[in-house]
mmCIF entry with sequence, helices, sheets and N, C-alpha, C, O atoms, coordinates in Angstrom:
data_MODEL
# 
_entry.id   MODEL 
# 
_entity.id                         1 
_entity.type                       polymer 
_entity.pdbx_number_of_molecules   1 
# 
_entity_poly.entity_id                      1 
_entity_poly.type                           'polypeptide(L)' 
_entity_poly.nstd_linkage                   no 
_entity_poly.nstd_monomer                   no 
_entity_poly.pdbx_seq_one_letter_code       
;(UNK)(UNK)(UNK)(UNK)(UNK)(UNK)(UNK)(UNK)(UNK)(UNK)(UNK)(UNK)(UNK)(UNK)(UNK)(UNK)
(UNK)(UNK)(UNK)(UNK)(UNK)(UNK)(UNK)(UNK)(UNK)(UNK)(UNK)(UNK)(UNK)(UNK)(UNK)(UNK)
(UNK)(UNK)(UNK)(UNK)(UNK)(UNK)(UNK)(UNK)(UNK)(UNK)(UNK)(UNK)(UNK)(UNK)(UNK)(UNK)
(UNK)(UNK)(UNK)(UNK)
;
_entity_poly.pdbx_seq_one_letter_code_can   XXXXXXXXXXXXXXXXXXXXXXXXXXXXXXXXXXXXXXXXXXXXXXXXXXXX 
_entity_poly.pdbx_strand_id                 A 
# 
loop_
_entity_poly_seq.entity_id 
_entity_poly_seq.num 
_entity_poly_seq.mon_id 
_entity_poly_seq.hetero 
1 1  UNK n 
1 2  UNK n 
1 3  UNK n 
1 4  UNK n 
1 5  UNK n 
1 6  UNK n 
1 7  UNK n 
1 8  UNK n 
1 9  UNK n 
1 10 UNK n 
1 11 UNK n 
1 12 UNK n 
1 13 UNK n 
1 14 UNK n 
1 15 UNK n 
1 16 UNK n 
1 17 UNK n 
1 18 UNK n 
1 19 UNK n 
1 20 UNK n 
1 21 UNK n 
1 22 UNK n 
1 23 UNK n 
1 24 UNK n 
1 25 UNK n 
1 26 UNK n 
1 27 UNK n 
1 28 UNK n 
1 29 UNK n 
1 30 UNK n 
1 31 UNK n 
1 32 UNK n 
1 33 UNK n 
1 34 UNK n 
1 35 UNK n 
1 36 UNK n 
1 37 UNK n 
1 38 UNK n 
1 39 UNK n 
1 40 UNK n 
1 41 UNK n 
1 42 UNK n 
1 43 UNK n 
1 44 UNK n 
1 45 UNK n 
1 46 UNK n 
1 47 UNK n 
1 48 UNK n 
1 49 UNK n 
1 50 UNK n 
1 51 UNK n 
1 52 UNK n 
# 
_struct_asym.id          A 
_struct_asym.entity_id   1 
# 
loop_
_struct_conf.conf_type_id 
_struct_conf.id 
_struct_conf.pdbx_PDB_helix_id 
_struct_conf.beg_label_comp_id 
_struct_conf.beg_label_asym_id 
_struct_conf.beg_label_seq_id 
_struct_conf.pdbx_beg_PDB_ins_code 
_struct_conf.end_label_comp_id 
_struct_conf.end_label_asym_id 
_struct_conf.end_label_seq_id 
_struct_conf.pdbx_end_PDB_ins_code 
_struct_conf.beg_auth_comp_id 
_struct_conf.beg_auth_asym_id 
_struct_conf.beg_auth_seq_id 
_struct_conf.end_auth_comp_id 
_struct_conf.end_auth_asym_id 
_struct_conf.end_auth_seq_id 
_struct_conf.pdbx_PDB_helix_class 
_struct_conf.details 
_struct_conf.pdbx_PDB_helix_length 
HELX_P HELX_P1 AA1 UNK A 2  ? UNK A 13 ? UNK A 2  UNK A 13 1 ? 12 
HELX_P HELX_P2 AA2 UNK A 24 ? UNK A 34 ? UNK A 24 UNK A 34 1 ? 11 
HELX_P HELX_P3 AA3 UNK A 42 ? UNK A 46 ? UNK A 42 UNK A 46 1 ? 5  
# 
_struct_conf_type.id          HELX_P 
_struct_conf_type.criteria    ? 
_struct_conf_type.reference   ? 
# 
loop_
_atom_site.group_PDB 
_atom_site.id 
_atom_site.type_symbol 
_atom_site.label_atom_id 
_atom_site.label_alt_id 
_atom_site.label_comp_id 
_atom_site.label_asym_id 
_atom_site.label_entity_id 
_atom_site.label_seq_id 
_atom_site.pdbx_PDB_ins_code 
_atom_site.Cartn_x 
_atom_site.Cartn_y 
_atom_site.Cartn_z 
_atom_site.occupancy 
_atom_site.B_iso_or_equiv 
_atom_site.pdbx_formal_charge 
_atom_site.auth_seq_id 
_atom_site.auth_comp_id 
_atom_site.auth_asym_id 
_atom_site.auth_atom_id 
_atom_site.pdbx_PDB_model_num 
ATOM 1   N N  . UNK A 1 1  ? -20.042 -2.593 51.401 1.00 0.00 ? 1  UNK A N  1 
ATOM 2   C CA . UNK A 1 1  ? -19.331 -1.334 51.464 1.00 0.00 ? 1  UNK A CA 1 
ATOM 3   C C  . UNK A 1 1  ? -18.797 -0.947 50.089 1.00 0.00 ? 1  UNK A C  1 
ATOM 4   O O  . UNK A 1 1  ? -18.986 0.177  49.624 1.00 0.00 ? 1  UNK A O  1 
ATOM 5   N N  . UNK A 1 2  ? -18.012 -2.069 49.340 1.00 0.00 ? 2  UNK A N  1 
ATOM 6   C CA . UNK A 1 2  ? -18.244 -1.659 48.000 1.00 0.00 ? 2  UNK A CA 1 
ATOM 7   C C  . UNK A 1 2  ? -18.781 -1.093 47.242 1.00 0.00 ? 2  UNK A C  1 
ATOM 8   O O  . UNK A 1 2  ? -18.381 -0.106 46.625 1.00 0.00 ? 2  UNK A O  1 
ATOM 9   N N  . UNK A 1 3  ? -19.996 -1.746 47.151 1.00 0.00 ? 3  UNK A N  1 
ATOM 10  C CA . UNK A 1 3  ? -21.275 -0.961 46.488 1.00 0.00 ? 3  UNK A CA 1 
ATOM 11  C C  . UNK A 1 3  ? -21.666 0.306  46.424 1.00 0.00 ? 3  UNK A C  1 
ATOM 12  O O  . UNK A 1 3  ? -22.102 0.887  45.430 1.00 0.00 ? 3  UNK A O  1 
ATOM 13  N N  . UNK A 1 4  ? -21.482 0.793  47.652 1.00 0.00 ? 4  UNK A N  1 
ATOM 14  C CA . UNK A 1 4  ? -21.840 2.084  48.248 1.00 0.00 ? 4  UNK A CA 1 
ATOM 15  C C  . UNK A 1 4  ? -20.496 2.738  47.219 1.00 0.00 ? 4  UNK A C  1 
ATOM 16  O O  . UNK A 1 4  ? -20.477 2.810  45.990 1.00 0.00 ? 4  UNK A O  1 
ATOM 17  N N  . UNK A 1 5  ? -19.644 3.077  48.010 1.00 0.00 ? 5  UNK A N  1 
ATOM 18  C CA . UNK A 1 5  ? -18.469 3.661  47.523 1.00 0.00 ? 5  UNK A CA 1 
ATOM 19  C C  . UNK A 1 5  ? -18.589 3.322  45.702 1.00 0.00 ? 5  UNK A C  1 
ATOM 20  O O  . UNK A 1 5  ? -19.393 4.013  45.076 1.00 0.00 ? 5  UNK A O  1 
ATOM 21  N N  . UNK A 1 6  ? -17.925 2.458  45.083 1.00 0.00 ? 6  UNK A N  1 
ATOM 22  C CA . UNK A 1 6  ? -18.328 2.145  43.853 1.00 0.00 ? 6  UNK A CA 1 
ATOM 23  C C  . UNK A 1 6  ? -19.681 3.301  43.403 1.00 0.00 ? 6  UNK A C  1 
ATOM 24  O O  . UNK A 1 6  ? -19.542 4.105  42.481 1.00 0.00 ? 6  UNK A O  1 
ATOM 25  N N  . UNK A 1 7  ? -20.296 3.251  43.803 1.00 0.00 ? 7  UNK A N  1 
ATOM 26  C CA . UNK A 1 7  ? -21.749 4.127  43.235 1.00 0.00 ? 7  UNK A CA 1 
ATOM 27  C C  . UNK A 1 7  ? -21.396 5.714  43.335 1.00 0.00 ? 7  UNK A C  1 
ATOM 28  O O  . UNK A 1 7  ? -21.676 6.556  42.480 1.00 0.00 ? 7  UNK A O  1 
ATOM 29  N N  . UNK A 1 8  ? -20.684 5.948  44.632 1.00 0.00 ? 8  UNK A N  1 
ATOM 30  C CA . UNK A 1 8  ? -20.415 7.813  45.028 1.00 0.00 ? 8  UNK A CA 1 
ATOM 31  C C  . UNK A 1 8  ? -19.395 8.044  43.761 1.00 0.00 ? 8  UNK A C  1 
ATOM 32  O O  . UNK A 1 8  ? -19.535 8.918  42.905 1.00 0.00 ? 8  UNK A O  1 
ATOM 33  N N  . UNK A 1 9  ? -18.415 7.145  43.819 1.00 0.00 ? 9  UNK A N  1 
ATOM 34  C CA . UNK A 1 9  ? -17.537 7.352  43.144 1.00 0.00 ? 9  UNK A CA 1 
ATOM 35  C C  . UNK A 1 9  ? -18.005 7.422  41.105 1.00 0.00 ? 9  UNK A C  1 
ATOM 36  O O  . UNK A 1 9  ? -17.340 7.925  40.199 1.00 0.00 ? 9  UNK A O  1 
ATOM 37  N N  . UNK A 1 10 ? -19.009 6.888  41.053 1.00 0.00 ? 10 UNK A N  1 
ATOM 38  C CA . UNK A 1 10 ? -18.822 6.621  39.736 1.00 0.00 ? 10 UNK A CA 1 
ATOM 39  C C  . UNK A 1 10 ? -19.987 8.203  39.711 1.00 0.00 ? 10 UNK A C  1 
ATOM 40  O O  . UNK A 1 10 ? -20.072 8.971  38.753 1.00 0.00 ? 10 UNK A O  1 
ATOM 41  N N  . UNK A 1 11 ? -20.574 8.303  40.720 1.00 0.00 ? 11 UNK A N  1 
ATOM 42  C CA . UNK A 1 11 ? -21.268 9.744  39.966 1.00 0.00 ? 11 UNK A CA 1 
ATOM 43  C C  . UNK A 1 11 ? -20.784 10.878 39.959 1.00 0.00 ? 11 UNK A C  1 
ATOM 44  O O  . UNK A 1 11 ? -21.171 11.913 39.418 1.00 0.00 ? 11 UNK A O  1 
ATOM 45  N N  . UNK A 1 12 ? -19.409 10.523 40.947 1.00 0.00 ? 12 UNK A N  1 
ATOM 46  C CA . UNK A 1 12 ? -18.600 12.088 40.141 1.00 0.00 ? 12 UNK A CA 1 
ATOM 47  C C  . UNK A 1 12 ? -18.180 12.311 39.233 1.00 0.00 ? 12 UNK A C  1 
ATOM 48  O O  . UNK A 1 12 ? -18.074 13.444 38.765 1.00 0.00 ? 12 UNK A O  1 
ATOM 49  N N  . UNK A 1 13 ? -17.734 11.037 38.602 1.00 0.00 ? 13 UNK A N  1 
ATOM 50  C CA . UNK A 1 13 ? -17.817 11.018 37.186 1.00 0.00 ? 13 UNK A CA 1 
ATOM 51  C C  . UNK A 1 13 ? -18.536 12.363 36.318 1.00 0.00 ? 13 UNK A C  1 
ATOM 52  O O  . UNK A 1 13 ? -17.772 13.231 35.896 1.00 0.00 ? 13 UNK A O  1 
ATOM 53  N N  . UNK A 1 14 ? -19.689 12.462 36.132 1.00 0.00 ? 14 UNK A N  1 
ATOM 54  C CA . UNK A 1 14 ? -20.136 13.439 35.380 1.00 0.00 ? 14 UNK A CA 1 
ATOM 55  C C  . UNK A 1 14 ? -20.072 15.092 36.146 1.00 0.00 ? 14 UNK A C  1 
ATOM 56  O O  . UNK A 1 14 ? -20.777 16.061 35.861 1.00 0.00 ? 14 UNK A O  1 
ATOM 57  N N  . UNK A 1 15 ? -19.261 15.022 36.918 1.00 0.00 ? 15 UNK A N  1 
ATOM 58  C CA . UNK A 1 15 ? -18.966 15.838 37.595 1.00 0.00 ? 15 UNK A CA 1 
ATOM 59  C C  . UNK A 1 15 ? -17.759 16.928 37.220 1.00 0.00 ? 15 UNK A C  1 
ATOM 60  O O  . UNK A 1 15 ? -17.753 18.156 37.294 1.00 0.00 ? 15 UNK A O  1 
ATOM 61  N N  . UNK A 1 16 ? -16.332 15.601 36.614 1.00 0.00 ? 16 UNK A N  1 
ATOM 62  C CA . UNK A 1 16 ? -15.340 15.673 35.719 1.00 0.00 ? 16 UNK A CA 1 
ATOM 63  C C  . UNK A 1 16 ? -15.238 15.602 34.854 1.00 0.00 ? 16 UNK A C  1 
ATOM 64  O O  . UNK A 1 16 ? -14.084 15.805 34.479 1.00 0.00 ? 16 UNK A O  1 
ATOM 65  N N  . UNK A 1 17 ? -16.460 15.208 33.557 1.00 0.00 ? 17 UNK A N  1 
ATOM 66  C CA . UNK A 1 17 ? -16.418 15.256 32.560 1.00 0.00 ? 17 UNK A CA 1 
ATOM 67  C C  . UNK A 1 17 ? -16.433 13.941 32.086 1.00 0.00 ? 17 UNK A C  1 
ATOM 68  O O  . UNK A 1 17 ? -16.314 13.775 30.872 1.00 0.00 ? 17 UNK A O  1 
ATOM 69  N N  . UNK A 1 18 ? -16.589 12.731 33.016 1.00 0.00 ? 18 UNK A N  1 
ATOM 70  C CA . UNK A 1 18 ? -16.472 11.852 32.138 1.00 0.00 ? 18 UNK A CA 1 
ATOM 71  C C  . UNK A 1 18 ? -17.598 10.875 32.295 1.00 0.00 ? 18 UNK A C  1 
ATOM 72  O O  . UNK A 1 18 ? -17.806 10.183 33.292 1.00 0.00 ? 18 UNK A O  1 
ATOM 73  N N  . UNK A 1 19 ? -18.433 10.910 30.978 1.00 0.00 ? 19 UNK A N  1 
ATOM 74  C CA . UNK A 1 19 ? -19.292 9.656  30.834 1.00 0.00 ? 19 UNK A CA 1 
ATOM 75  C C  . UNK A 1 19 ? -18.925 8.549  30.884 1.00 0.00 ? 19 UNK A C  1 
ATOM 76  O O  . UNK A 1 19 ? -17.856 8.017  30.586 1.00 0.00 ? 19 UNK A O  1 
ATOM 77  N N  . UNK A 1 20 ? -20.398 7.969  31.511 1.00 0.00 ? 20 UNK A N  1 
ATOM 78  C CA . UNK A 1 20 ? -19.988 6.397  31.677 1.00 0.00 ? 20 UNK A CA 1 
ATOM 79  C C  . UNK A 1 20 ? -20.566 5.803  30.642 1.00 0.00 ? 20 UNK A C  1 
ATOM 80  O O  . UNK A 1 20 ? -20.912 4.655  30.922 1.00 0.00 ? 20 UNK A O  1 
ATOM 81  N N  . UNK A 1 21 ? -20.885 6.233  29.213 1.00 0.00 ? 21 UNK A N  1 
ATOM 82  C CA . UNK A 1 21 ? -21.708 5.557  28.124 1.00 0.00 ? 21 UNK A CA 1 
ATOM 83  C C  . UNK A 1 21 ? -20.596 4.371  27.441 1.00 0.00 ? 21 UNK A C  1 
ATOM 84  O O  . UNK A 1 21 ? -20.955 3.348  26.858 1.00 0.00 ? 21 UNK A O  1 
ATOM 85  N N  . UNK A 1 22 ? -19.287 4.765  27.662 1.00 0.00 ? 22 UNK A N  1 
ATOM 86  C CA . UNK A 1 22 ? -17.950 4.158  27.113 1.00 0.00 ? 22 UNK A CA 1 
ATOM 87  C C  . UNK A 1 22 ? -18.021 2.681  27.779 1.00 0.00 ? 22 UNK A C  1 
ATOM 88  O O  . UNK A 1 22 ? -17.610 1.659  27.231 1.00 0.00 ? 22 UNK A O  1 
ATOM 89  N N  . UNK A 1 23 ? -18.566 2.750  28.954 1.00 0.00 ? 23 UNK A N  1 
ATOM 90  C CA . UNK A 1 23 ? -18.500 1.886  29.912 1.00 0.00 ? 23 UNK A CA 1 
ATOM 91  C C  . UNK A 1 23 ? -19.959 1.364  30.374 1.00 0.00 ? 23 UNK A C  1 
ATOM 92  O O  . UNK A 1 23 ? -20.426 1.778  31.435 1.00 0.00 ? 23 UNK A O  1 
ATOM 93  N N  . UNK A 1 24 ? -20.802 0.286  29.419 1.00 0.00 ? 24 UNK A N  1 
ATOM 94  C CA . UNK A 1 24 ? -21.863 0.159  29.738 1.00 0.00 ? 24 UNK A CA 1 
ATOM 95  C C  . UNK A 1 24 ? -21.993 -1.013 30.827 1.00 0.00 ? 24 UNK A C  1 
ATOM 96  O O  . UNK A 1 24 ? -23.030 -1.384 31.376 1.00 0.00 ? 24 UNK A O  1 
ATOM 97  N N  . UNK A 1 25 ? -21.189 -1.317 30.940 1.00 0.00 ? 25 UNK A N  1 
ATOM 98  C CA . UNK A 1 25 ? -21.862 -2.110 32.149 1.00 0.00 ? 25 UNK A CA 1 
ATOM 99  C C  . UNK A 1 25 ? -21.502 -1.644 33.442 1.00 0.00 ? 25 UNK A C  1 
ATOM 100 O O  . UNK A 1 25 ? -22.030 -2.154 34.430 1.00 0.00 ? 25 UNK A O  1 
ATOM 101 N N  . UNK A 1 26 ? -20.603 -0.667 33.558 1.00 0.00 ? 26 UNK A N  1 
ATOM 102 C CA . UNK A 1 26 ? -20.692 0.462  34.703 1.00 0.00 ? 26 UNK A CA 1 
ATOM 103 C C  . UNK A 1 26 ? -21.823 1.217  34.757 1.00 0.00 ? 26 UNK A C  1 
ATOM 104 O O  . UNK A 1 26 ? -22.157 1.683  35.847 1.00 0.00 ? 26 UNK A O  1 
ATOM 105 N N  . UNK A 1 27 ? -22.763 1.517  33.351 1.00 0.00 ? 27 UNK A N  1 
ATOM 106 C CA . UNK A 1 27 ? -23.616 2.449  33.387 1.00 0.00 ? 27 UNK A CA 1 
ATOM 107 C C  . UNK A 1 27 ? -24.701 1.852  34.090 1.00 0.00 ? 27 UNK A C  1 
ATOM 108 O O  . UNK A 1 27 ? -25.517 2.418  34.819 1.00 0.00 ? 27 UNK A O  1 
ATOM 109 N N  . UNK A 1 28 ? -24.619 0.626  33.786 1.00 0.00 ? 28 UNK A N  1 
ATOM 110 C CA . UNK A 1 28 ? -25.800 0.015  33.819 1.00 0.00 ? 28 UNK A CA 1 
ATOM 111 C C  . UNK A 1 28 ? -26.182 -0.432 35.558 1.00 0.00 ? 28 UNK A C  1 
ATOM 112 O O  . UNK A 1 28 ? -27.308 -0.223 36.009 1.00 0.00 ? 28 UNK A O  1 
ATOM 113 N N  . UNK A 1 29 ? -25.011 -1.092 36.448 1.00 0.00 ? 29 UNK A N  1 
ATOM 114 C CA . UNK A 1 29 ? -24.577 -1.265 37.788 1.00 0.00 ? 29 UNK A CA 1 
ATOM 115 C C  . UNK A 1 29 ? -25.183 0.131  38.196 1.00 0.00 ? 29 UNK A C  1 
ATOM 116 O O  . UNK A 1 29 ? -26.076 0.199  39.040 1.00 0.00 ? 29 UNK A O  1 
ATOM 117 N N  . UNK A 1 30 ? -24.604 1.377  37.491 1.00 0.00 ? 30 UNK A N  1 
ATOM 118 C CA . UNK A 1 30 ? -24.898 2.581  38.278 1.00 0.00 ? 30 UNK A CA 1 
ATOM 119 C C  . UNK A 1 30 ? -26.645 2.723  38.297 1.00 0.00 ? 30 UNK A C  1 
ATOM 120 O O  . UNK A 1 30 ? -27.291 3.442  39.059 1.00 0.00 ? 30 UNK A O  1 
ATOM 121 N N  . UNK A 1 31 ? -27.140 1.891  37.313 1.00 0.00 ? 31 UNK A N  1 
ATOM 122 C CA . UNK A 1 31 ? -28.533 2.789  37.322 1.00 0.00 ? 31 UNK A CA 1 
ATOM 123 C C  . UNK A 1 31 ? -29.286 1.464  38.255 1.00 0.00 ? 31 UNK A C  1 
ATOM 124 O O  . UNK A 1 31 ? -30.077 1.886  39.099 1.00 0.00 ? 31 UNK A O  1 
ATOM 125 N N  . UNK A 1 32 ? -29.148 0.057  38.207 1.00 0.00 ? 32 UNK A N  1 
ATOM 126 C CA . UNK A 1 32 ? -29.561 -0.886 39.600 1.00 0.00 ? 32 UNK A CA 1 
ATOM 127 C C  . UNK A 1 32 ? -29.501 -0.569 40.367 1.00 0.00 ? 32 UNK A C  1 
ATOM 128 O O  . UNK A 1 32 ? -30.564 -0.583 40.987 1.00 0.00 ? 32 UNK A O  1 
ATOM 129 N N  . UNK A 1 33 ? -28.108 0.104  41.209 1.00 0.00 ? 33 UNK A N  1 
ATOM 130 C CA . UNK A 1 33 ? -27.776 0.626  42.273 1.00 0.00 ? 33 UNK A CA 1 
ATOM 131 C C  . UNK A 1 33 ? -28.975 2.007  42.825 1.00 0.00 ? 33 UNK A C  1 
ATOM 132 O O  . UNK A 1 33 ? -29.568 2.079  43.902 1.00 0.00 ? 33 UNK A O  1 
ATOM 133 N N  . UNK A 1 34 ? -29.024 2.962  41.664 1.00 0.00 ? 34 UNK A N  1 
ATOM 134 C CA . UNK A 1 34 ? -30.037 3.801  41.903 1.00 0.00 ? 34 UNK A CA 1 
ATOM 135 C C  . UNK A 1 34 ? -30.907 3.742  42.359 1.00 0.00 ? 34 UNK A C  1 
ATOM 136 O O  . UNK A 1 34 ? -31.312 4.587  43.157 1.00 0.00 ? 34 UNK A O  1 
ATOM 137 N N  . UNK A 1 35 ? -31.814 2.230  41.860 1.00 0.00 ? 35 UNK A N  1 
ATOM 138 C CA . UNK A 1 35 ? -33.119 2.234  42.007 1.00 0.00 ? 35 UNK A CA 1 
ATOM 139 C C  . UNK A 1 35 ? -33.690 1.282  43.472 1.00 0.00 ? 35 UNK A C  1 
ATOM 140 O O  . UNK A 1 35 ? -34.826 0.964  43.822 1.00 0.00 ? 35 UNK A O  1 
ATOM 141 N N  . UNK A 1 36 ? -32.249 1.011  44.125 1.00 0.00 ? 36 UNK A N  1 
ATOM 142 C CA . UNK A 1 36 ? -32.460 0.567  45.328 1.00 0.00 ? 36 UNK A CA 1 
ATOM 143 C C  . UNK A 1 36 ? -33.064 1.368  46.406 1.00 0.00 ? 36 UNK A C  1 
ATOM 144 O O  . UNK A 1 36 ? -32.771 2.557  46.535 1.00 0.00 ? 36 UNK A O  1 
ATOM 145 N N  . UNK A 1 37 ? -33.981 0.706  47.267 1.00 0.00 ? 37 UNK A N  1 
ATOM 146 C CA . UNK A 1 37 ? -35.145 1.916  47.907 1.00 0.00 ? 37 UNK A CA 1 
ATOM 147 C C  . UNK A 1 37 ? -34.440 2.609  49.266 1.00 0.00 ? 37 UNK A C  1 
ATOM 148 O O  . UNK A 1 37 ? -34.774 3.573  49.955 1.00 0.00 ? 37 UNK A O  1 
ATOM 149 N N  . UNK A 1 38 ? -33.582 1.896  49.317 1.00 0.00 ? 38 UNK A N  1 
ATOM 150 C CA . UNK A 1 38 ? -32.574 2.382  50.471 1.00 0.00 ? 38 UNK A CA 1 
ATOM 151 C C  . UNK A 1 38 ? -31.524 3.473  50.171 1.00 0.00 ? 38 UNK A C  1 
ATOM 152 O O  . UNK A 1 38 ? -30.971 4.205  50.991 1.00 0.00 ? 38 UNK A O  1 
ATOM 153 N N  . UNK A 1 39 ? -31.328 3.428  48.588 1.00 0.00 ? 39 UNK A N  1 
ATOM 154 C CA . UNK A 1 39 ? -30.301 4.315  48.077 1.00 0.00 ? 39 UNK A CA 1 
ATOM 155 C C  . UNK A 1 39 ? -31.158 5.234  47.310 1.00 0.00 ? 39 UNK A C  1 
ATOM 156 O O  . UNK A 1 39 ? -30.348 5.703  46.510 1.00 0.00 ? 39 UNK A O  1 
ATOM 157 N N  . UNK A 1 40 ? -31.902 5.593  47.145 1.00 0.00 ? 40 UNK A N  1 
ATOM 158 C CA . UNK A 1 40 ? -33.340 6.605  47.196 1.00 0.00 ? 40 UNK A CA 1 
ATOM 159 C C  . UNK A 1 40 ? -33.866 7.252  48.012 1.00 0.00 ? 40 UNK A C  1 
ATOM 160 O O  . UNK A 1 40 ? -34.530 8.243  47.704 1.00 0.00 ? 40 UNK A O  1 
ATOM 161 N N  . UNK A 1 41 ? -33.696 6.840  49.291 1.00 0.00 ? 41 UNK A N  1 
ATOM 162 C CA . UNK A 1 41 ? -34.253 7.728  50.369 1.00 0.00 ? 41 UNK A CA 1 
ATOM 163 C C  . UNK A 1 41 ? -32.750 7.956  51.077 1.00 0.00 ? 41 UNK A C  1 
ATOM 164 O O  . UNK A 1 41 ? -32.818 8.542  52.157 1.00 0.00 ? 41 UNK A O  1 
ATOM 165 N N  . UNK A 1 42 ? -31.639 7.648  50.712 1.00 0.00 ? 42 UNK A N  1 
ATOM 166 C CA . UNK A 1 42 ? -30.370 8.070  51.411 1.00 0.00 ? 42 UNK A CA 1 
ATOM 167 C C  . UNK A 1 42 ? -30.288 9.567  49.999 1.00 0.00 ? 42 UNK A C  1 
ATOM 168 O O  . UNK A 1 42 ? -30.140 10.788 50.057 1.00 0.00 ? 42 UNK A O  1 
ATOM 169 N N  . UNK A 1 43 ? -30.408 8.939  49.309 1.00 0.00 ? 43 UNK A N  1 
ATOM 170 C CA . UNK A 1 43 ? -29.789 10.355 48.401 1.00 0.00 ? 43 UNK A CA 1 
ATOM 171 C C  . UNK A 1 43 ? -31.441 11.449 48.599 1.00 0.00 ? 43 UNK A C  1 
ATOM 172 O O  . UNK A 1 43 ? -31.145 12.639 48.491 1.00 0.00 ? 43 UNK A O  1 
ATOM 173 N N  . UNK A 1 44 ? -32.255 11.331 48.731 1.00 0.00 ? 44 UNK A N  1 
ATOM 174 C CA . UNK A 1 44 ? -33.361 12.102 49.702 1.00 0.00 ? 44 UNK A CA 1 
ATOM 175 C C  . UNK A 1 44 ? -33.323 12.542 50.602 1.00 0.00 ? 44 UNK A C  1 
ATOM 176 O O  . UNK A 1 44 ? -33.691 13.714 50.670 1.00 0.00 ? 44 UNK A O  1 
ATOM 177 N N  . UNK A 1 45 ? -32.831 11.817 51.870 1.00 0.00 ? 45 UNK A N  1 
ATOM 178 C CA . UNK A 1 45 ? -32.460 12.965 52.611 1.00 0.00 ? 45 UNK A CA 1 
ATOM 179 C C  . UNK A 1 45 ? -30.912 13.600 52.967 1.00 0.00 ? 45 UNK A C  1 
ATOM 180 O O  . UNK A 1 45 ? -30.614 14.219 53.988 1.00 0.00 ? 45 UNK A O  1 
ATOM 181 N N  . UNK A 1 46 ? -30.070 13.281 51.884 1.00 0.00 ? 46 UNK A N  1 
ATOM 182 C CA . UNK A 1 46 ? -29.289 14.031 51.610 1.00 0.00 ? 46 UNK A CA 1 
ATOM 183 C C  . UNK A 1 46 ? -29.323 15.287 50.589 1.00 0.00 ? 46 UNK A C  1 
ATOM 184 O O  . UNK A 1 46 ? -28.285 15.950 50.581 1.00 0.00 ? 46 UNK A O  1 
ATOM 185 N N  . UNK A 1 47 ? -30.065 15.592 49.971 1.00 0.00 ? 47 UNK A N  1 
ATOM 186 C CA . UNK A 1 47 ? -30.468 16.798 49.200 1.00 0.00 ? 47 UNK A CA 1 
ATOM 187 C C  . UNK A 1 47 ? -30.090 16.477 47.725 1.00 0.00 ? 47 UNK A C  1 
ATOM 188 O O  . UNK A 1 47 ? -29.670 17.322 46.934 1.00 0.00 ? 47 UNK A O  1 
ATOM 189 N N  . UNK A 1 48 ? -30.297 15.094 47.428 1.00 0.00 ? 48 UNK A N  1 
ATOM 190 C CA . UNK A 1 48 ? -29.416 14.884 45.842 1.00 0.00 ? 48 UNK A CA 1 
ATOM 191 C C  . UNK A 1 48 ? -30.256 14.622 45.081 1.00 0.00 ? 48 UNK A C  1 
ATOM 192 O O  . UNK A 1 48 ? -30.231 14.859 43.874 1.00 0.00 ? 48 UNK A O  1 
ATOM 193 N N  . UNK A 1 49 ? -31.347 13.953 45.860 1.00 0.00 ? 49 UNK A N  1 
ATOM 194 C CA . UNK A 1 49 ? -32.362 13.298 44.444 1.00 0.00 ? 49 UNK A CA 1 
ATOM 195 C C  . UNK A 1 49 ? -33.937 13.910 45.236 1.00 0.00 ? 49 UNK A C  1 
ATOM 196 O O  . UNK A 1 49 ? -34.376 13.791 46.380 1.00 0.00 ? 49 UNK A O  1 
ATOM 197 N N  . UNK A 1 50 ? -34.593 14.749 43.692 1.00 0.00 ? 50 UNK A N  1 
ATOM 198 C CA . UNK A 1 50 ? -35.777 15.204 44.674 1.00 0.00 ? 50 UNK A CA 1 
ATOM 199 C C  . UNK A 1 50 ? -36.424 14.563 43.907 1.00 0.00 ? 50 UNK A C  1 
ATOM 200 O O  . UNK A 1 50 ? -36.098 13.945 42.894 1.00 0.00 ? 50 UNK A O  1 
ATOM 201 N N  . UNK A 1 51 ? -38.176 14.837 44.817 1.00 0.00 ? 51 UNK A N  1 
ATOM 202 C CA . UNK A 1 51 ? -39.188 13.901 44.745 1.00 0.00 ? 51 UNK A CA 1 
ATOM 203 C C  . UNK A 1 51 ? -39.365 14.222 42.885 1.00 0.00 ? 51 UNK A C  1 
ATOM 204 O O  . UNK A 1 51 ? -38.732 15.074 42.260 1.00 0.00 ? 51 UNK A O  1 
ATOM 205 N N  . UNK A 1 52 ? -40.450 13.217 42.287 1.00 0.00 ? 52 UNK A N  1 
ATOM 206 C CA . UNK A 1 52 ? -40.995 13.401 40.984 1.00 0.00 ? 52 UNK A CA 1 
ATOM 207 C C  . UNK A 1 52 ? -42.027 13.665 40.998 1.00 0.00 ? 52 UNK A C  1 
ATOM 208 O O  . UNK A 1 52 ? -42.629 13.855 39.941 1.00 0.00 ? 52 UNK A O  1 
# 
């Protein structure tokens, strides 16, 4: 449940203005987290991430 939350939360981040480049190993968690195939087709069929 962490994970999840932790991840919503850190992409509003660029939402407010604030990069996570300051913070690379947040950046970095955020972009693992991304590439999980479960958190790819959740942000798919939520309207956030479209196909390539």
């Amino acid at each position: 449940m962490a994970d999840a939350y932790l991840f919503t939360v850190l992409g509003w981040g660029r939402h407010v203005g604030i990069e996570l480049e300051q913070w690379p190993v947040l950046q970095a968690y955020q972009g693992r987290v991304s590439m999980r195939p479960a958190v790819q087709s959740a942000l798919k069929a939520e309207g956030l991430l479209q196909d390539i």
